[in-house]
DSSP file (Angstrom, degrees, kcal/mol; ACC not computed):
  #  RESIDUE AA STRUCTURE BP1 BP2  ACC     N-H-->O    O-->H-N    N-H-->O    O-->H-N    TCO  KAPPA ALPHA  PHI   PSI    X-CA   Y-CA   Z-CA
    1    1 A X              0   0    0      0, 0.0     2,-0.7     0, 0.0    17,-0.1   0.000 360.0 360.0 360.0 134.3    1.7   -9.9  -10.9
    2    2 A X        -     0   0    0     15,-0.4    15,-3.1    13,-0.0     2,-0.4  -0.821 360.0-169.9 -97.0 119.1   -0.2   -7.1  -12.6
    3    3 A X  E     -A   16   0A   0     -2,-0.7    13,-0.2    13,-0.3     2,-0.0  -0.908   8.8-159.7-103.9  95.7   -0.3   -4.5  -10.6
    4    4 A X  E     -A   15   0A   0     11,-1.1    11,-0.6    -2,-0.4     2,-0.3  -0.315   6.4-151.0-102.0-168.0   -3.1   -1.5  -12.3
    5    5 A X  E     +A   14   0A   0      9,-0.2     2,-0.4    10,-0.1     9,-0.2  -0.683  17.2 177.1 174.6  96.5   -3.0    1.8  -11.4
    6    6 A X  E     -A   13   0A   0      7,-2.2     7,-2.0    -2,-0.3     2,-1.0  -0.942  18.5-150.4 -97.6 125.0   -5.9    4.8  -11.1
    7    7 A X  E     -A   12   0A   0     -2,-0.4     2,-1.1     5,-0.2     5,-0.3  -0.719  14.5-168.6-105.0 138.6   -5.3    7.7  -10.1
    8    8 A X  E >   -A   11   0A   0      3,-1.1     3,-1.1    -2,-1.0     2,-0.1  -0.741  60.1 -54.5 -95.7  94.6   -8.5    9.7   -8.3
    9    9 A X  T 3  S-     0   0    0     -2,-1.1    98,-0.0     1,-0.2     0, 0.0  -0.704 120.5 -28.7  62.2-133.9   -8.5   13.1   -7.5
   10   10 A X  T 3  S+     0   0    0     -2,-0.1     2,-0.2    97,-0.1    -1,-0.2  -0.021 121.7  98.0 -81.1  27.5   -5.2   13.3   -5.3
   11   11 A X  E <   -A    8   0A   0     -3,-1.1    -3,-1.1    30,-0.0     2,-0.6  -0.735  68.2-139.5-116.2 138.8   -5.5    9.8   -4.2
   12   12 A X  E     -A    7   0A   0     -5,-0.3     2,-0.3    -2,-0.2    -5,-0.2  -0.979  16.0-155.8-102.9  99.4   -3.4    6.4   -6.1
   13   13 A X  E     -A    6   0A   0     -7,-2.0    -7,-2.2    -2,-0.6     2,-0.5  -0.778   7.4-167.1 -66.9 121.1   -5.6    3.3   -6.5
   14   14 A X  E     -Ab   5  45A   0     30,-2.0     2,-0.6    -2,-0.3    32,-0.5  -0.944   5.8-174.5-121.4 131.5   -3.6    0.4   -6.6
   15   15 A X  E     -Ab   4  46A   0    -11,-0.6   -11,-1.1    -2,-0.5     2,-0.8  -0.760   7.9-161.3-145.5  92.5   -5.4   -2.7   -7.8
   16   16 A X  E     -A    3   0A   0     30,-0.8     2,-0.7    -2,-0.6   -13,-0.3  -0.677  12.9-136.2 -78.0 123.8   -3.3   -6.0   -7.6
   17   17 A X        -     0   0    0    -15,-3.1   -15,-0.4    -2,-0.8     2,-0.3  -0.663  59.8  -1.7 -42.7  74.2   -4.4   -9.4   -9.8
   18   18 A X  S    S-     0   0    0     31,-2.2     2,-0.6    -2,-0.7    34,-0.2  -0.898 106.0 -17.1 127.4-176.7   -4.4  -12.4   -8.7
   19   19 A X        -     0   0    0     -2,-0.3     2,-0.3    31,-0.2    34,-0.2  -0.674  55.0-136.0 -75.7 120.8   -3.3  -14.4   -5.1
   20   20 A X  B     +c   53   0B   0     32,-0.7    34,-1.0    -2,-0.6     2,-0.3  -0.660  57.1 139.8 -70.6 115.1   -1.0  -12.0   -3.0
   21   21 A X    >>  -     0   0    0     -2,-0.3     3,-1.6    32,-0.2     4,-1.3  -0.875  66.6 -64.8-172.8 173.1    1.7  -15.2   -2.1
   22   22 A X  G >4 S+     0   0    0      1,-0.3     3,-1.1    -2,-0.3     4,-0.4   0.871 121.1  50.2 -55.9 -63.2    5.2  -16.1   -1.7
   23   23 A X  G 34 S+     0   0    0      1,-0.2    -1,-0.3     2,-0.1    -3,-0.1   0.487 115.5  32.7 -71.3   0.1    6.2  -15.5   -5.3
   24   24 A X  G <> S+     0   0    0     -3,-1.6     4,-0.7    -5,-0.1    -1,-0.2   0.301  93.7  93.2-148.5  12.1    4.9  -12.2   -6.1
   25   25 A X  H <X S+     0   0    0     -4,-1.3     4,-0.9    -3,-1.1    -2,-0.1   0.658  73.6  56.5 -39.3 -42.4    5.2  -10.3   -3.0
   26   26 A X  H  > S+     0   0    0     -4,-0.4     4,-0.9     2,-0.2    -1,-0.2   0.371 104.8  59.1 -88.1 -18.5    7.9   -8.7   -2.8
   27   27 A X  H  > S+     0   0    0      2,-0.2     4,-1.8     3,-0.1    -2,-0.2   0.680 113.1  45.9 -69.8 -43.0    6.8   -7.0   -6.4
   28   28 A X  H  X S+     0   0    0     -4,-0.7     4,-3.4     2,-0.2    -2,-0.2   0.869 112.4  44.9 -72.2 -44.8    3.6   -5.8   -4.4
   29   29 A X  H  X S+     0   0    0     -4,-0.9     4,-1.9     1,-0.2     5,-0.4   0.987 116.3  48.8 -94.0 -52.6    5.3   -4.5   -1.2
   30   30 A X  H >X S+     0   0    0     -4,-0.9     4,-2.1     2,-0.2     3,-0.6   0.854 114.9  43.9 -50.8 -49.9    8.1   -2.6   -3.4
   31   31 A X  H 3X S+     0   0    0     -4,-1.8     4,-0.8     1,-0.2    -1,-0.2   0.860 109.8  55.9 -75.6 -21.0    5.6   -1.1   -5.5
   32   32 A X  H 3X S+     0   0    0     -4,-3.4     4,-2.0    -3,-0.2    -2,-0.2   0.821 111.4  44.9 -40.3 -36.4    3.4   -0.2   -2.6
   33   33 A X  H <X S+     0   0    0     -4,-1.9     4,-1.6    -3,-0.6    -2,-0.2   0.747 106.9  59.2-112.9 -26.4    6.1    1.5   -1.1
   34   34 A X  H  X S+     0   0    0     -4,-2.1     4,-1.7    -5,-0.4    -1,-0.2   0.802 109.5  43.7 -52.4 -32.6    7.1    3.3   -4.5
   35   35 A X  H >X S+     0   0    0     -4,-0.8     3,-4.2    -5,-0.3     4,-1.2   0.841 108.6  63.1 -79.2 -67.1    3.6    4.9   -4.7
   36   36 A X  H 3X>S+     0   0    0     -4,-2.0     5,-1.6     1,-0.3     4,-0.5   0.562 106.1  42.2   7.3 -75.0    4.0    5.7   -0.9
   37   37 A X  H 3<5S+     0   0    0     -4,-1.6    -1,-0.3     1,-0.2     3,-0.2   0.708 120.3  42.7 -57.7 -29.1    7.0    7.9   -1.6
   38   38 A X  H <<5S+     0   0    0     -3,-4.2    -1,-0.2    -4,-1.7    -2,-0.2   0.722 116.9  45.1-105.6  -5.8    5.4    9.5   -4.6
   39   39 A X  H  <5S-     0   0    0     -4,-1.2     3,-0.2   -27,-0.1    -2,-0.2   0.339  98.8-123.4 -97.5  23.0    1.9   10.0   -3.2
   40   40 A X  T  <5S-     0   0    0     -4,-0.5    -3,-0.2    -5,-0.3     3,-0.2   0.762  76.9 -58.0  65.5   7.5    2.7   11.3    0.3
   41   41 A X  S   <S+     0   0    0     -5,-1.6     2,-0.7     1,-0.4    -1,-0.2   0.823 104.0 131.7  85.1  13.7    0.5    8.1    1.7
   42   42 A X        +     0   0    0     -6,-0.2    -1,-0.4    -3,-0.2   -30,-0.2  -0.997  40.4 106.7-105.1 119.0   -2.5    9.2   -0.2
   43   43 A X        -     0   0    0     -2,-0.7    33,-0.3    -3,-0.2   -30,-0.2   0.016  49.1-150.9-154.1  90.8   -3.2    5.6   -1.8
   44   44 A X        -     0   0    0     31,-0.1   -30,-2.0    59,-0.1     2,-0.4  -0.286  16.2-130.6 -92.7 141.9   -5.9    2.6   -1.5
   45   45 A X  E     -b   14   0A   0     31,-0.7   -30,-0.1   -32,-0.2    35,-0.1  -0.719  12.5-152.3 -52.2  61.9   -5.6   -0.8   -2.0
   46   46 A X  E     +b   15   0A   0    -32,-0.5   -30,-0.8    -2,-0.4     3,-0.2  -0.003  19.8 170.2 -46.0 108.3   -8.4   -2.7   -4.3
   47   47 A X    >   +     0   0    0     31,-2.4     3,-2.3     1,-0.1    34,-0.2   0.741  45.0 107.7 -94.0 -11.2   -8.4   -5.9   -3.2
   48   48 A X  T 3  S+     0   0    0     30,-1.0    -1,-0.1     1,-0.3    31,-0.1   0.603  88.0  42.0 -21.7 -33.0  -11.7   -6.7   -5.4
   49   49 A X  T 3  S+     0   0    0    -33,-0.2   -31,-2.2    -3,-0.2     2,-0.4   0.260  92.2 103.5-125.1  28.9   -9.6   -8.8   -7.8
   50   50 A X    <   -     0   0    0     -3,-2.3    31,-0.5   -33,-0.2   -31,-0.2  -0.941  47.6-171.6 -90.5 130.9   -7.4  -10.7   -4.8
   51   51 A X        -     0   0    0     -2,-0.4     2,-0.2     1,-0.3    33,-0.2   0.797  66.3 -18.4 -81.0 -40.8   -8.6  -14.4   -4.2
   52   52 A X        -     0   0    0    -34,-0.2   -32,-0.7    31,-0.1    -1,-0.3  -0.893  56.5-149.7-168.7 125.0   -6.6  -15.2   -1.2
   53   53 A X  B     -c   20   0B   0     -2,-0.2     2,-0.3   -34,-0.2   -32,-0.2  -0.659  20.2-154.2-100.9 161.3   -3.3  -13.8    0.6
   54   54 A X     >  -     0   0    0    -34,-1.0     4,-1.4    -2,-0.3     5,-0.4  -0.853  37.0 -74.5-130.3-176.2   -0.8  -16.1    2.7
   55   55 A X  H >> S+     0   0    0     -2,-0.3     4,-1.7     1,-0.2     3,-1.6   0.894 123.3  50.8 -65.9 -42.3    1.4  -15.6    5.3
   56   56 A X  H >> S+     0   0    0      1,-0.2     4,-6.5     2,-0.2     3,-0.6   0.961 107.9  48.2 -50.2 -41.2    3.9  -14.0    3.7
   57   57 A X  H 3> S+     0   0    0      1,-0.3     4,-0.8     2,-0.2    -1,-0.2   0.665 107.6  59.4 -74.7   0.1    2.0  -11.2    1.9
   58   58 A X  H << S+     0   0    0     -3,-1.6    -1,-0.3    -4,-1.4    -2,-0.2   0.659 108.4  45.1 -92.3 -10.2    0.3  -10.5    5.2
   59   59 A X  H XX S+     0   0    0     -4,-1.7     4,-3.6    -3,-0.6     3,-2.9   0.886 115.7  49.3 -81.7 -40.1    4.0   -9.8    6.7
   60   60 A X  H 3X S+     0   0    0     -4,-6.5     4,-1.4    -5,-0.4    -1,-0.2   0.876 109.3  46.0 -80.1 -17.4    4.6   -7.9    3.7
   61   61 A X  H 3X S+     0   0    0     -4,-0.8     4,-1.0    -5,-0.3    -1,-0.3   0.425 111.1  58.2 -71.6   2.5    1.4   -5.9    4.0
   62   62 A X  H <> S+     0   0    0     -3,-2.9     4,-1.6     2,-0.2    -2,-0.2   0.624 100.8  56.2-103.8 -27.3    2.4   -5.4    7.6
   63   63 A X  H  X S+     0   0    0     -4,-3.6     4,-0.5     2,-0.2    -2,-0.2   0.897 108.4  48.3 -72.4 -28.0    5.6   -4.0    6.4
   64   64 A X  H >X S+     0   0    0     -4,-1.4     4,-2.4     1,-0.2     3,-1.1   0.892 104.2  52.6 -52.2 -47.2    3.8   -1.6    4.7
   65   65 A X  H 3X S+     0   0    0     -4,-1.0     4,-2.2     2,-0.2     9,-0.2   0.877 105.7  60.0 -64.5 -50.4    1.5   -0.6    7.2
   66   66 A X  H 3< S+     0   0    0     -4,-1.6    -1,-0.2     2,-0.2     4,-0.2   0.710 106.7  51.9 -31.4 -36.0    4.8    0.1    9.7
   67   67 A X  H XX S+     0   0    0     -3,-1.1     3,-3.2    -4,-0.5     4,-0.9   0.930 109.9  39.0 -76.6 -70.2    5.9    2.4    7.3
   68   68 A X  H 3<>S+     0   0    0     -4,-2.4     5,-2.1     1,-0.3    -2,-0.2   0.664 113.0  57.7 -65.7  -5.5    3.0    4.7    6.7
   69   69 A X  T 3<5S+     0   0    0     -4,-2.2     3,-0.5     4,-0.2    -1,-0.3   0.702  91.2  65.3 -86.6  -1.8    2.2    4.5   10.5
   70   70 A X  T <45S+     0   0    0     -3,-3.2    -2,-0.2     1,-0.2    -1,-0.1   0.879 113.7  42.3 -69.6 -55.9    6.2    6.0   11.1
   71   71 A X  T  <5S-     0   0    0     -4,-0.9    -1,-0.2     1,-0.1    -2,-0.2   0.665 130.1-102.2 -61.7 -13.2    3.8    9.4    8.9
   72   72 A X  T   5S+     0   0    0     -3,-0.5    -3,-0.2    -4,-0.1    -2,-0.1   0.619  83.5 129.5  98.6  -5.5    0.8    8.8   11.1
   73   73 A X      < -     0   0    0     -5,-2.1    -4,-0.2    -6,-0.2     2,-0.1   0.929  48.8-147.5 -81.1 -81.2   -0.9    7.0    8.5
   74   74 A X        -     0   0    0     -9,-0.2     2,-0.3    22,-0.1    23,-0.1   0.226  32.0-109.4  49.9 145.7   -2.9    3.5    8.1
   75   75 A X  B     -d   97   0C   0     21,-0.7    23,-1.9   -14,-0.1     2,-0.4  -0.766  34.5-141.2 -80.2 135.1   -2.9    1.4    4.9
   76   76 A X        -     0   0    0     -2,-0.3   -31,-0.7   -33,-0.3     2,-0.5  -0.869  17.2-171.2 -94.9 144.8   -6.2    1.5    3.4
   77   77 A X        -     0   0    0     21,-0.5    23,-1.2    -2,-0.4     2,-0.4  -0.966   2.4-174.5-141.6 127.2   -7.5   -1.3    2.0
   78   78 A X  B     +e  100   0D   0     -2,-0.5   -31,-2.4    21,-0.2   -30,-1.0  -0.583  62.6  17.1-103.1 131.8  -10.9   -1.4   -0.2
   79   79 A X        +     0   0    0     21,-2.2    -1,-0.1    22,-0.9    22,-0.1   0.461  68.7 170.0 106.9 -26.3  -12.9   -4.6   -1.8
   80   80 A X        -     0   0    0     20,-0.3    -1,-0.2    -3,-0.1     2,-0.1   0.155  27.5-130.3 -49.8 136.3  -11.4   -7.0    0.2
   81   81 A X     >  -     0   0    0    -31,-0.5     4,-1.2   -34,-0.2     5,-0.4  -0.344  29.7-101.8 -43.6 130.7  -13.4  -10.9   -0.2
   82   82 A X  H  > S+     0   0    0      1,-0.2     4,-2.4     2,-0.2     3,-0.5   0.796 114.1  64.5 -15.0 -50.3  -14.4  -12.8    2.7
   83   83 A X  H  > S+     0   0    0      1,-0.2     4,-1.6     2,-0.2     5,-0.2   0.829 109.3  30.7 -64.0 -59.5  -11.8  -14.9    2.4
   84   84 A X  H  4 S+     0   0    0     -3,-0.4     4,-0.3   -33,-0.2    -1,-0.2   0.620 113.8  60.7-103.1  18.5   -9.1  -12.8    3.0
   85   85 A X  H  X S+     0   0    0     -4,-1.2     4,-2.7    -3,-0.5    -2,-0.2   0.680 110.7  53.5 -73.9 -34.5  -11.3  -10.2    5.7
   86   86 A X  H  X S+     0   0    0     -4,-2.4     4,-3.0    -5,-0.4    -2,-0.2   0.945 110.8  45.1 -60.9 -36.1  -11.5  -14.1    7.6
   87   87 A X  H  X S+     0   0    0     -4,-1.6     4,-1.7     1,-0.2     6,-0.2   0.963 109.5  49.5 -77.0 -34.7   -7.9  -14.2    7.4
   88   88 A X  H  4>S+     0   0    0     -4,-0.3     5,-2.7    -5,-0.2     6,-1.9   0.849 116.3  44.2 -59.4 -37.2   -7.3  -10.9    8.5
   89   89 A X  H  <5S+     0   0    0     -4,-2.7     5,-0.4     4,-0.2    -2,-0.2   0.983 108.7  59.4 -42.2 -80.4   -9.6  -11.4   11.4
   90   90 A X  H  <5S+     0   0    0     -4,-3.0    -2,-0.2     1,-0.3    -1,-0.1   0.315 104.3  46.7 -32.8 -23.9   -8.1  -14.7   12.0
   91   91 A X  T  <5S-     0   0    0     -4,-1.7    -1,-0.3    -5,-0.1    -4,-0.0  -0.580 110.1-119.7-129.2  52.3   -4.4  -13.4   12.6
   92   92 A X  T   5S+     0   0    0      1,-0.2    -3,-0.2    -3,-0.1    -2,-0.1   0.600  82.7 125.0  30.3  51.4   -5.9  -11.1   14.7
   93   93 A X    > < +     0   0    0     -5,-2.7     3,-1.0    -6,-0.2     4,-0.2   0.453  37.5  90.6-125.0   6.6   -4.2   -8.5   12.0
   94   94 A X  T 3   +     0   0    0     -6,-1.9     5,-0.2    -5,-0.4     3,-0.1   0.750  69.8  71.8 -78.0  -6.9   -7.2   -6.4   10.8
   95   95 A X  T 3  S+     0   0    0      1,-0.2    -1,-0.2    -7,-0.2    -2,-0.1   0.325  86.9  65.4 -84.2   8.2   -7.0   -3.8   13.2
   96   96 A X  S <  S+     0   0    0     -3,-1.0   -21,-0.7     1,-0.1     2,-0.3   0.467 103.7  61.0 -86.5  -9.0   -3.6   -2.4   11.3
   97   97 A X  B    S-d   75   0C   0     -4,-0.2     2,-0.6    -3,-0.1   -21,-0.2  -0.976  73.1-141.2-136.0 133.9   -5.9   -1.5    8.2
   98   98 A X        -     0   0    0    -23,-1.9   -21,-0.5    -2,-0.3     2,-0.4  -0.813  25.6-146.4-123.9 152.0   -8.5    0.3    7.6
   99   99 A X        -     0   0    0     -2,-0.6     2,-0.3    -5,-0.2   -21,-0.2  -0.467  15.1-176.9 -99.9 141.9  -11.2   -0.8    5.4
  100  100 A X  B     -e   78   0D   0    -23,-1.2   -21,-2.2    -2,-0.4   -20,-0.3  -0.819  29.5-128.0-122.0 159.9  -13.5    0.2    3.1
  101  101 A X  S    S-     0   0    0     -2,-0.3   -22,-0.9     1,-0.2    -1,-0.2   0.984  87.8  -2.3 -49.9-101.8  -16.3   -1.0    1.0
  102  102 A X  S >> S-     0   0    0    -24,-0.2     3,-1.6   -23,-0.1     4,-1.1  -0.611  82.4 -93.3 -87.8 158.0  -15.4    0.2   -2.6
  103  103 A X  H >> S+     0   0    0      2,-0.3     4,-1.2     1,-0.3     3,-0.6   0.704 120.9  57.3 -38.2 -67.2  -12.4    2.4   -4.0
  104  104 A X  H 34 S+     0   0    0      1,-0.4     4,-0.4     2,-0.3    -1,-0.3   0.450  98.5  52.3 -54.2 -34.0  -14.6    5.5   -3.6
  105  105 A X  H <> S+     0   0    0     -3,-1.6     4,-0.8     3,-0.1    -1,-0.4   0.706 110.2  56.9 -69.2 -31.5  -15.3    5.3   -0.2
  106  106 A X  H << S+     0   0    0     -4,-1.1    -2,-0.3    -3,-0.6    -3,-0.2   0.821 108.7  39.4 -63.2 -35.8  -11.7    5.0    0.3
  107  107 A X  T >< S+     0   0    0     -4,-1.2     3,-0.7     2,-0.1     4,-0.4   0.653 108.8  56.1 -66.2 -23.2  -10.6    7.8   -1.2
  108  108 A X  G >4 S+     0   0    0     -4,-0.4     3,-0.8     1,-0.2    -2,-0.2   0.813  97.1  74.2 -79.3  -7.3  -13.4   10.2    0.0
  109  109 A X  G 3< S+     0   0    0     -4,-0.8    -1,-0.2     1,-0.2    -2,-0.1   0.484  87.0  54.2 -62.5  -6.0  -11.9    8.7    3.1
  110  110 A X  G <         0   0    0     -3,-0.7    -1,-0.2     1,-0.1    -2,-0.1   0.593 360.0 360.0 -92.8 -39.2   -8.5   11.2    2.4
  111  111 A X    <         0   0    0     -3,-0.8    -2,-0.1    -4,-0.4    -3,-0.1   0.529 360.0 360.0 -66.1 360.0  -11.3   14.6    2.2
């Protein structure tokens, strides 16, 4: 999984490619949790170029989110499609994240 990387003012945009799924999870949630450690929790998640998650990569975004609330934090997550806000709905799991329109509203969300 390509995995991209901006960084914005003191904020890490992380912008994964492709379906968030069994096989290439566990590359997502470990490098989530690498930025974690090296931004303090200042980071967003562009979902703009994710199609679709499944259940595992919602456990494994749920492990993330576990962590950074153990700081006080929420995972932000920006862009997201229909498709995977319905799912988030649907497994009653969207209230763990909070979401933004575009990248930029997520980060000014950090100010």
């Amino acid at each position: 999984m390509k995995i991209s990387e901006q960084q914005q003012g003191a904020v890490m945009v992380l912008k994964p490619e492709g379906p968030l799924v069994e096989g290439v999870i566990e590359e997502f949630k470990q490098r989530v949790l690498k930025t974690l450690a090296a931004s303090m929790g200042r980071f967003v998640v562009d979902m703009s170029a994710v199609p679709f998650v499944d259940s595992l990569a919602l456990e494994g975004m749920m492990d993330v989110s576990d962590e950074l609330s153990k700081g006080g934090q929420v995972l932000r997550l920006c862009a997201a499609n229909k498709t995977v806000r319905e799912v988030l709905e649907l497994t009653d799991l969207a209230s763990h994240f909070d979401h933004f329109d575009d990248a930029n509203a997520a980060v000014r969300s950090f100010l």
